[in-house]
C-alpha positions as CSV (number, residue, x, y, z in Angstrom):
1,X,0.0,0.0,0.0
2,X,1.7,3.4,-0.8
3,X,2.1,6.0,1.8
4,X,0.0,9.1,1.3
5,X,2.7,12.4,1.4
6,X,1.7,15.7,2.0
7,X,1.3,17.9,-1.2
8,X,4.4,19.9,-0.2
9,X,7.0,17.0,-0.7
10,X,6.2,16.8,-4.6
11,X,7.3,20.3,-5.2
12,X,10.9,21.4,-6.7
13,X,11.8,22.8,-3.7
14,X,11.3,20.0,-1.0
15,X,13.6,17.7,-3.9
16,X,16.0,20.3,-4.2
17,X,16.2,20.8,-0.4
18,X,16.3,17.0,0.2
19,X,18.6,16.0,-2.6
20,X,20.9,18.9,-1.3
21,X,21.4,17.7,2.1
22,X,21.6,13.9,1.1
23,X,24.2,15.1,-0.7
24,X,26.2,17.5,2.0
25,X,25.9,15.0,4.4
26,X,27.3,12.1,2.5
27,X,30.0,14.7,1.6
28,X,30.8,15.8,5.2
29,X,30.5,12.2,6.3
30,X,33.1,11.0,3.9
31,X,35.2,13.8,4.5
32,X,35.1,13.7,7.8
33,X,35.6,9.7,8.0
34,X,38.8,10.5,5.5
35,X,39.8,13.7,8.4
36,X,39.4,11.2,11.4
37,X,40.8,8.6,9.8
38,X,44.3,10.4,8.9
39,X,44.7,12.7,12.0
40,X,43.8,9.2,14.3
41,X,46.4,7.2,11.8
42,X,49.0,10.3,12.5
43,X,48.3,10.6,16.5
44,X,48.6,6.8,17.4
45,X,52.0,6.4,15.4
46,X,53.6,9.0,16.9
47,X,52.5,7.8,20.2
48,X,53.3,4.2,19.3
49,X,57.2,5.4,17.9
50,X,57.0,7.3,21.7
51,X,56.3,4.1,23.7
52,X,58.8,1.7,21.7
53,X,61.5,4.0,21.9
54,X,61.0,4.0,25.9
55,X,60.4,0.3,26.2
56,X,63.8,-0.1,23.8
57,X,65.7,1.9,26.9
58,X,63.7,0.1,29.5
59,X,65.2,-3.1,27.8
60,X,68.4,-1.9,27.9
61,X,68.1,-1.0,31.8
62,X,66.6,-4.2,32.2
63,X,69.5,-6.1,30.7
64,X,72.3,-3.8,32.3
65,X,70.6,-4.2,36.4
66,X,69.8,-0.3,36.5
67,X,66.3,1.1,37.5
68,X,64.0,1.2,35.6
69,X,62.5,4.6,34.4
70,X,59.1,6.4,35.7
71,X,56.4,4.3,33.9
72,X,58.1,1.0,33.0
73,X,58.0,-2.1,35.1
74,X,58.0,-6.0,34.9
75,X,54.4,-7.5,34.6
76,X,52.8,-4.3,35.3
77,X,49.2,-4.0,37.0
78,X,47.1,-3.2,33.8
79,X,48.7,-4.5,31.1
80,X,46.5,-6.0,28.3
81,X,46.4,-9.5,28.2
82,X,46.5,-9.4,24.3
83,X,50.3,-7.7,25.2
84,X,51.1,-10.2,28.0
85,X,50.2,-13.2,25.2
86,X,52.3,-11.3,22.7
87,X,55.5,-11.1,24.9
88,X,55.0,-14.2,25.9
89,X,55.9,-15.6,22.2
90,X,59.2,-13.5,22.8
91,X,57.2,-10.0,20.5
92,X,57.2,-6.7,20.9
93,X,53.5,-4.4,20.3
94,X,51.6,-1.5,21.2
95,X,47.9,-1.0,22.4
96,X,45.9,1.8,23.6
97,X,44.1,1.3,26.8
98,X,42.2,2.6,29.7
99,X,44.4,3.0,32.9
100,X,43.5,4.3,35.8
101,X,40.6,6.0,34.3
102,X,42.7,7.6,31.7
103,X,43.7,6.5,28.2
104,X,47.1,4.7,28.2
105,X,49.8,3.7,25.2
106,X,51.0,0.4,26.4
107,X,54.2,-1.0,24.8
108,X,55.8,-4.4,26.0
109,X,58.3,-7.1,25.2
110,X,59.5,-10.1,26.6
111,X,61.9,-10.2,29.9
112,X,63.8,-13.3,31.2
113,X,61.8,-15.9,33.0
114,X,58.7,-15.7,30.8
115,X,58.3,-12.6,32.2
116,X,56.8,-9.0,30.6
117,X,58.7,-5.8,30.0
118,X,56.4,-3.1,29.5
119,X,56.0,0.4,29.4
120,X,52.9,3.2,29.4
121,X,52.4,6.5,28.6
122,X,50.1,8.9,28.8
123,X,47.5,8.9,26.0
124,X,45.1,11.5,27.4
125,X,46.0,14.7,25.1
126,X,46.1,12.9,22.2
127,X,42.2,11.3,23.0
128,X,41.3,14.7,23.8
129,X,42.9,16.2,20.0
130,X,41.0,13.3,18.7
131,X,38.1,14.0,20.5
132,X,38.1,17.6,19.6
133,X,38.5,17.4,16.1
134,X,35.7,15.3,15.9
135,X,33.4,17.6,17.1
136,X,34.8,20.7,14.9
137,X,34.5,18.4,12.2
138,X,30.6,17.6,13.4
139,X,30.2,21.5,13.8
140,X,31.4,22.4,10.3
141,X,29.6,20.0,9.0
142,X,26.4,20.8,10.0
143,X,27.2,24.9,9.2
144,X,28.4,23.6,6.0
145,X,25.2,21.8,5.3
146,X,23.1,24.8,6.6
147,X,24.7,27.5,4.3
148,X,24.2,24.8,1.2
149,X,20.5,24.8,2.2
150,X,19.9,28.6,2.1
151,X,21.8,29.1,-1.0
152,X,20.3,26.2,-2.9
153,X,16.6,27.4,-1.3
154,X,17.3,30.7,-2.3
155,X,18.3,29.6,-5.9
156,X,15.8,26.8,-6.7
157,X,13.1,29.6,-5.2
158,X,13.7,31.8,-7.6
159,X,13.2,29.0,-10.3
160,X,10.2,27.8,-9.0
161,X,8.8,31.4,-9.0
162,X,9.7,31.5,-12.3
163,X,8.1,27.8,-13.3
164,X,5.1,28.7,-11.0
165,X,4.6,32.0,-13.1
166,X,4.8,30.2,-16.5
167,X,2.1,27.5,-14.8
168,X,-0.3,30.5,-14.0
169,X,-0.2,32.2,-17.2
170,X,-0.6,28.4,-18.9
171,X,-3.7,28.0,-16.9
172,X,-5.2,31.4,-17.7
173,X,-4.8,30.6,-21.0
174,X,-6.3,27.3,-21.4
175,X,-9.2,29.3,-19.5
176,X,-9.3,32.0,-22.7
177,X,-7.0,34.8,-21.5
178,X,-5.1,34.9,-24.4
179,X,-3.4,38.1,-23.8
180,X,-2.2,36.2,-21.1
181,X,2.2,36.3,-21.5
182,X,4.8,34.7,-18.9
183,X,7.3,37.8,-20.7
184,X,10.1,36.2,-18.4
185,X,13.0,38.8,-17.9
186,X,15.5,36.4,-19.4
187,X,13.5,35.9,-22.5
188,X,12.8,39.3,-23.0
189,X,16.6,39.9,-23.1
190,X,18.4,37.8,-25.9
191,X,22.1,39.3,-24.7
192,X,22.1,37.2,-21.6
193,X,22.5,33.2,-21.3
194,X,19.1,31.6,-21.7
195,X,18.1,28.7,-19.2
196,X,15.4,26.0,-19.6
197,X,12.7,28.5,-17.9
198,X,13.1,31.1,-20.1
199,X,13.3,28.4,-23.1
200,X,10.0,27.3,-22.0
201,X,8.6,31.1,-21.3
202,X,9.0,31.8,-24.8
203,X,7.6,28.9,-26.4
204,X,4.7,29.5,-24.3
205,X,4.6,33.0,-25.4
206,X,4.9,32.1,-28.6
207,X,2.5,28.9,-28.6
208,X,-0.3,31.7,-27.1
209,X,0.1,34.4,-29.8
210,X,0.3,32.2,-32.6
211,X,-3.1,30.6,-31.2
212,X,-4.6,33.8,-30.6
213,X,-4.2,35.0,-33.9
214,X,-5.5,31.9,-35.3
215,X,-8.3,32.4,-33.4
216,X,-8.9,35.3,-34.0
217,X,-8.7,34.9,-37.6
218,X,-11.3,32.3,-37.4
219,X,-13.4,34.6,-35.3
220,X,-13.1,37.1,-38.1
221,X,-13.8,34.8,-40.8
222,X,-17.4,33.3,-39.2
223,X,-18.6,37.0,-38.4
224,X,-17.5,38.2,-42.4
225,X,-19.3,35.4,-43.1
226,X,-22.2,35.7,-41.7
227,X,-22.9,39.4,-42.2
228,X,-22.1,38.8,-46.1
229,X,-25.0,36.2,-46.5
230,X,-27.8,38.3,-43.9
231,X,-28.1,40.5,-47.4
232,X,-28.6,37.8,-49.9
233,X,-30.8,35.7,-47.6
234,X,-33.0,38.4,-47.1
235,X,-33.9,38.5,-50.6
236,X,-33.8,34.9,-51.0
237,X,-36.3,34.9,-48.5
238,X,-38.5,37.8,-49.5
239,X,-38.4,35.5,-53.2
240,X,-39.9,32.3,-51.2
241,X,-42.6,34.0,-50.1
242,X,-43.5,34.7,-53.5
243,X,-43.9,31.4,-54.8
244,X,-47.1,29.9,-55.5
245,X,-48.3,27.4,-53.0
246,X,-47.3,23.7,-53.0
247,X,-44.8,21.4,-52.3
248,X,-41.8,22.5,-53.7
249,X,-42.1,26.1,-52.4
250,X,-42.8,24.3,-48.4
251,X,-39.0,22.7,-49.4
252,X,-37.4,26.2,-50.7
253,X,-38.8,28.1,-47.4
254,X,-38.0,25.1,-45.2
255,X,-34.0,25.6,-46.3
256,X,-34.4,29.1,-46.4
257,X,-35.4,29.1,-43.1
258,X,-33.1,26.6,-42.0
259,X,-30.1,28.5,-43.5
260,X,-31.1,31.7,-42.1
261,X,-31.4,29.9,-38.7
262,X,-27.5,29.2,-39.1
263,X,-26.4,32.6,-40.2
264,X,-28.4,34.1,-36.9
265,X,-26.2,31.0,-34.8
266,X,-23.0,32.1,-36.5
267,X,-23.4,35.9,-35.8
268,X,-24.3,34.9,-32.1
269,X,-21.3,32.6,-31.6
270,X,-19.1,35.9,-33.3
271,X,-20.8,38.1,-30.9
272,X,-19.8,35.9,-27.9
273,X,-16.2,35.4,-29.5
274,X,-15.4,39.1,-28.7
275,X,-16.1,38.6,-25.5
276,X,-18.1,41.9,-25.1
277,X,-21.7,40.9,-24.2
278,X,-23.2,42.6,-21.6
279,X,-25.9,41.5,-19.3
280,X,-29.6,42.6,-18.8
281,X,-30.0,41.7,-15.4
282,X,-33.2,41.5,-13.7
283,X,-34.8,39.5,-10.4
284,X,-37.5,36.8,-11.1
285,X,-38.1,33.2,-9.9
286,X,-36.0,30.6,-11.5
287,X,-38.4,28.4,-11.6
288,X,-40.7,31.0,-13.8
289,X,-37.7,31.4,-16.3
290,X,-37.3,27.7,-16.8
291,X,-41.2,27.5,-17.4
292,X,-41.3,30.0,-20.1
293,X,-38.6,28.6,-22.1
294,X,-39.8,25.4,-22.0
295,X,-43.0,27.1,-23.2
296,X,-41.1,29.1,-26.2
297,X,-39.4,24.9,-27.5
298,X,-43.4,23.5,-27.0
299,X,-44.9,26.3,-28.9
300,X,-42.0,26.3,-31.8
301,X,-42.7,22.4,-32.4
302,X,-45.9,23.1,-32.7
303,X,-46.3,25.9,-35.0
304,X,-44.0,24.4,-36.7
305,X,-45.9,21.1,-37.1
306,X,-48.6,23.0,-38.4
307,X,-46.9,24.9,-40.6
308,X,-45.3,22.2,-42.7
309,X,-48.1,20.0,-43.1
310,X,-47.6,17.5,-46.0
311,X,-44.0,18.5,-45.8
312,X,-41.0,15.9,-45.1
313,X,-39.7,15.5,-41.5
314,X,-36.3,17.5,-42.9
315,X,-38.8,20.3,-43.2
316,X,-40.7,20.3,-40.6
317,X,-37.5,20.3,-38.6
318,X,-36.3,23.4,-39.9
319,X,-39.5,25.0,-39.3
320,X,-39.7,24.4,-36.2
321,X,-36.5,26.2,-35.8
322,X,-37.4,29.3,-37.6
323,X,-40.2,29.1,-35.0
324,X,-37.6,28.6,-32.4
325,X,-35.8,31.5,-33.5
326,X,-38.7,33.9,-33.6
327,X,-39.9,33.0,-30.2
328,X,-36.6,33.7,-28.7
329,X,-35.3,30.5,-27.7
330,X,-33.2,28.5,-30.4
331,X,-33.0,24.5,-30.1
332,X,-30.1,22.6,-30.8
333,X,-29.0,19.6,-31.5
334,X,-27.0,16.7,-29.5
335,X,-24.1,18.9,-30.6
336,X,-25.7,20.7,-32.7
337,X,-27.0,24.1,-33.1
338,X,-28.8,25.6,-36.5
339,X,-31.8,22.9,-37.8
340,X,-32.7,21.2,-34.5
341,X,-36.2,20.7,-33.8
342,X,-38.3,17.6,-33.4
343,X,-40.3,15.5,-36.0
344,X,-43.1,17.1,-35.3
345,X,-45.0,19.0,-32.1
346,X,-45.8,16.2,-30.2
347,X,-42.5,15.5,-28.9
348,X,-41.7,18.9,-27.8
349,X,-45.0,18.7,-25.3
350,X,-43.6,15.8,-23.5
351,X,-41.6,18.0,-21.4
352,X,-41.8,17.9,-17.7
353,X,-40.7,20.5,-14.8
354,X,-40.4,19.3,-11.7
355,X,-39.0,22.0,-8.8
356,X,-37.1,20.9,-6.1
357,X,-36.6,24.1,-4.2
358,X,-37.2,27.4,-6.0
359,X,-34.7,30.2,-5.7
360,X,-35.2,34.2,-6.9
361,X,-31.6,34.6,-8.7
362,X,-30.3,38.4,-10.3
363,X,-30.0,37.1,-14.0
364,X,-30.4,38.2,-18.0
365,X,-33.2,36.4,-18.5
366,X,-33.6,36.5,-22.3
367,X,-29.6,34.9,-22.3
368,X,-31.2,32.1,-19.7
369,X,-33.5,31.4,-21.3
370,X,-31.9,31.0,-24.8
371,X,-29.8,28.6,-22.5
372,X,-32.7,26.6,-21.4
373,X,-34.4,26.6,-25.0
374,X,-31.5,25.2,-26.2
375,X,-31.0,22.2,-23.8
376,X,-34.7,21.5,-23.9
377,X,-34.4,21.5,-27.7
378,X,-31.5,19.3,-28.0
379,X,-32.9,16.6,-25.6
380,X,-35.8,16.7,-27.7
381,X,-33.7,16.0,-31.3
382,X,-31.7,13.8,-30.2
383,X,-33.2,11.8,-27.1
384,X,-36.2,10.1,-26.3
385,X,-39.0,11.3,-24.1
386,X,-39.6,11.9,-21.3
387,X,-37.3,15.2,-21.0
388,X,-37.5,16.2,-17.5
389,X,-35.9,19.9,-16.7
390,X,-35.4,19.9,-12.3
391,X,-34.9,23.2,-10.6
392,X,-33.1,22.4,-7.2
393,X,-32.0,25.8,-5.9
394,X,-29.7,27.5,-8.2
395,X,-29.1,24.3,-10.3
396,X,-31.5,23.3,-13.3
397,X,-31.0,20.1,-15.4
398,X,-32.2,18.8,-18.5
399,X,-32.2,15.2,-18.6
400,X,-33.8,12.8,-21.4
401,X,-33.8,9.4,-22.2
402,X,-32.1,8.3,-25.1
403,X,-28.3,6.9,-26.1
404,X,-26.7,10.3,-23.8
405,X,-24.1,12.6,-25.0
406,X,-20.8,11.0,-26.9
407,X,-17.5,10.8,-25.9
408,X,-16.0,13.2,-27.1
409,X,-18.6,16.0,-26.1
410,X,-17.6,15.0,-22.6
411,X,-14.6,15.1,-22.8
412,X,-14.0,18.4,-24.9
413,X,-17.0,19.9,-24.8
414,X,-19.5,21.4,-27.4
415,X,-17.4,22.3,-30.6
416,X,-19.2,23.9,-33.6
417,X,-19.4,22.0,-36.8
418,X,-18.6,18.5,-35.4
419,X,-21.2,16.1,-35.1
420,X,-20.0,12.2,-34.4
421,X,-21.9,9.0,-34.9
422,X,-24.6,10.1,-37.3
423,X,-26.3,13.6,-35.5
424,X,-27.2,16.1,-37.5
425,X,-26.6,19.6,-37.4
426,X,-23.8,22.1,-37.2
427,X,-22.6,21.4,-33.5
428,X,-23.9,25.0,-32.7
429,X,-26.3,25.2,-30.2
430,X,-24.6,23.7,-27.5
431,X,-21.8,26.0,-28.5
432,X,-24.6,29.1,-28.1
433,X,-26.0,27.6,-24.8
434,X,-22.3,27.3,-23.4
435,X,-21.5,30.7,-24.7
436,X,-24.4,32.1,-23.2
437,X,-23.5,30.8,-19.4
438,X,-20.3,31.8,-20.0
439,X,-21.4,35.4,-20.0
440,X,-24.0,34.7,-17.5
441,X,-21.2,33.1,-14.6
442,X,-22.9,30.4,-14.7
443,X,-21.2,26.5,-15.2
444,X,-22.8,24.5,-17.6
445,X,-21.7,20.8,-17.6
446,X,-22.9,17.9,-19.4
447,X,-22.7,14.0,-18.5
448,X,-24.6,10.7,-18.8
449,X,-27.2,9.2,-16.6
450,X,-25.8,6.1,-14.8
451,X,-29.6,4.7,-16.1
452,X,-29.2,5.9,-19.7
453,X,-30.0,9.6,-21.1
454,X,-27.7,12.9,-21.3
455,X,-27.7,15.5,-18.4
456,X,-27.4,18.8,-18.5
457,X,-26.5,20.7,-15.6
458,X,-26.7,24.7,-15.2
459,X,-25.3,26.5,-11.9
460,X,-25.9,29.8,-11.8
461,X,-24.0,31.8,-9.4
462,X,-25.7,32.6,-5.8
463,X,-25.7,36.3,-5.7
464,X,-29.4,36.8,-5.7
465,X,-30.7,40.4,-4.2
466,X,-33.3,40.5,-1.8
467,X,-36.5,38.7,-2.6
468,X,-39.4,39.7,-3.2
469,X,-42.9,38.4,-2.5
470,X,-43.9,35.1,-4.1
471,X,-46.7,36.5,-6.0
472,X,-45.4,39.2,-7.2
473,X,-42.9,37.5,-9.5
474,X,-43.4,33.7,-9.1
475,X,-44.9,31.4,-11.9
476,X,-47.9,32.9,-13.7
């Protein structure tokens, strides 16, 4: 089972500060080991030369009958065994021991009789160099290591300002700031020694300008678009209604219709590209909103039922989103916008509301309930009944029951003209609706019933003024 961390220990900062003292301490471990190591080898031979040069002259006093210095003696009180073993085989050695409490160099040799010559001296200032240097090595160490830290914290901060900067400005892109720049310092200056950040800065940089021209070329291109063909459709359609009755003219208005339905979506989804849509606000019930939109989808399937009678389902489908259109509320498709509308009236009416807890919310209404229209429409095309729109407190949903939304609108979202696995339409309306909630705050998200059916799911943000009495502005 893997240990959960804490958040903290991922970032470049706890690595750099862990790999750093890893490192110092191996380093002042093997240097001090190597320091130790020498000053100990140095210490003990000098003391060890010390002690056989005295036992050499206490041999020679031995041998000659004089006394014996201060500090040598025959079998001495003290004396190793591991020395008493070694002069017994007729060998000479040293050894550093406790005597007395204090650290002792003991040298010995053999005598006559099987007896041990040996000799001690005093050990105790070279322990205590020892000793000291041990700790100054300990204490310089751990300063050492201290330093490193600031200075590597101080450097890898500044990096990880740097790469938490570029992250920041990444992320406000992705959400649709494209003026957004890093415009690191290093970047900006090409006379100075570029590192990785600034490499990475500047593609950035460059990654969001090229894509915000692109965009906005493509922006430019849909609104030219559809403000060049507002002029001819307007004749075109001023020219349908000039042909004599009968089938063939119900086709030529139904496509008329239909393609003017798309040029109105295109110049909506332009107007929302610039970003520049202001809001109408106003206080009502959120229940009353969702009522009247469902209203506006149920009476645009069925005027437009009756107004392509005899026609083919293409046809009446395009009616019904002229109708859509004129009443304020456009429908859409499963991701798509221009031409979605049901085979006929009857489907729209199958539309229930059910409200959880009602809310007053401080919106545009005529931008909600384009929203709404739009949902309710698109569950209607492309779903099966019933479609059941819930208003729990500040969240609606739109749920049907059909084959739900497909991958890749779930994953990406709505995209306008792309339409997967046989739906129909231009894959603008759910663009609109998205736009649309966008501008209101609100979060639109869209998923699939664990049961079967797509779900559509409006928050609108809970800033609503003070209410007002139920009846003044509840639910006609």
């Amino acid at each position: 089972m893997r240990v959960a961390l804490p958040r903290w220990t991922g970032t470049l900062a706890a690595k750099s500060a862990a790999f750093i003292t890893v490192m110092c301490c191996a380093l002042a471990a093997l240097l001090g080991v190597l320091v130790h190591v020498s000053v100990t080898d140095q210490t003990v031979g000098q003391a060890r030369e010390l002690a056989l040069s005295r036992l050499k002259d206490a041999t020679s006093a031995f041998e000659s009958g004089d006394t014996l210095l201060p500090g040598a003696g025959v079998d001495p009180e003290g004396l190793p065994p591991s020395l008493r073993r070694l002069a017994a085989r007729g060998e000479r050695g040293t050894m550093v021991d406790r005597h007395h409490g204090r650290p002792t160099m003991w040298a010995a040799g053999p005598a006559d009789h099987g007896r041990t010559l040996a000799v001690e001296v005093d050990y105790s200032q070279q322990a205590r160099t020892i000793a000291g240097l041990d700790n100054a090595i300990l204490w310089s160490s751990g300063l050492a290591i201290g330093a490193t830290l600031l200075v590597g914290a101080f450097a890898v901060t500044r990096v990880s300002r740097r790469l938490h900067a570029t992250a920041r400005v990444a992320r406000r892109i992705s959400a649709g700031d494209l003026d957004a720049r890093v415009d690191d310092p290093l970047a900006r200056d090409a006379s100075r020694p570029q590192d990785e950040v600034a490499a990475v800065a500047a593609a950035l940089d460059s990654m969001a300008a090229s894509l915000q021209g692109k965009l906005l070329a493509e922006q430019r291109f849909t609104a030219d678009v559809a403000h060049e063909l507002r002029t001819p459709l307007t004749g075109l359609h001023a020219a349908a209604e000039l042909l004599p009755p009968g089938r063939p003219t119900e086709l030529v208005r139904d496509r008329v219709a239909a393609l003017r339905t798309l040029t109105e979506d295109l110049l909506e989804i332009s107007r929302l590209d610039t970003g520049r849509e202001r809001l109408d606000l106003d206080g009502e019930h959120l229940s009353a909103v969702a009522e009247r939109a469902v209203r506006a989808v149920r009476a645009a399937g069925v005027t437009a039922a009756a107004g392509t009678a005899g026609a083919t389902g293409a046809a009446g489908a395009a009616g019904a989103t002229g109708a859509a259109g004129a009443a304020g509320t456009a429908t859409a498709g499963r991701d798509a916008g221009a031409g979605a509308a049901t085979d006929g009236g009857a489907a729209e009416t199958d539309t229930r509301i059910t409200v959880v807890r009602d809310v007053y919310v401080e919106t545009d209404r005529r931008r909600l309930e384009r929203v709404l229209g739009n949902l309710v429409a698109n569950a209607h095309k492309h779903g099966r009944p019933p479609v059941v729109v819930t208003v729990e407190g500040p969240v609606v949903s739109v749920r049907d029951h059909g084959e739900g939304y497909p991958e890749y609108l779930l994953e990406h979202g709505p995209q306008r003209f792309r339409t997967e696995g046989g739906a129909t339409g231009h894959g603008l309306g759910l663009t609109i609706a998205l736009g649309q909630a966008e501008v209101l705050g609100a979060r639109l998200e869209f998923g699939n019933a664990p049961d079967g059916g797509a779900v559509a799911t409006l928050t609108l943000p809970q800033n609503p003024p003070e209410a007002p009495a139920a009846g003044d502005t509840g639910p006609s």
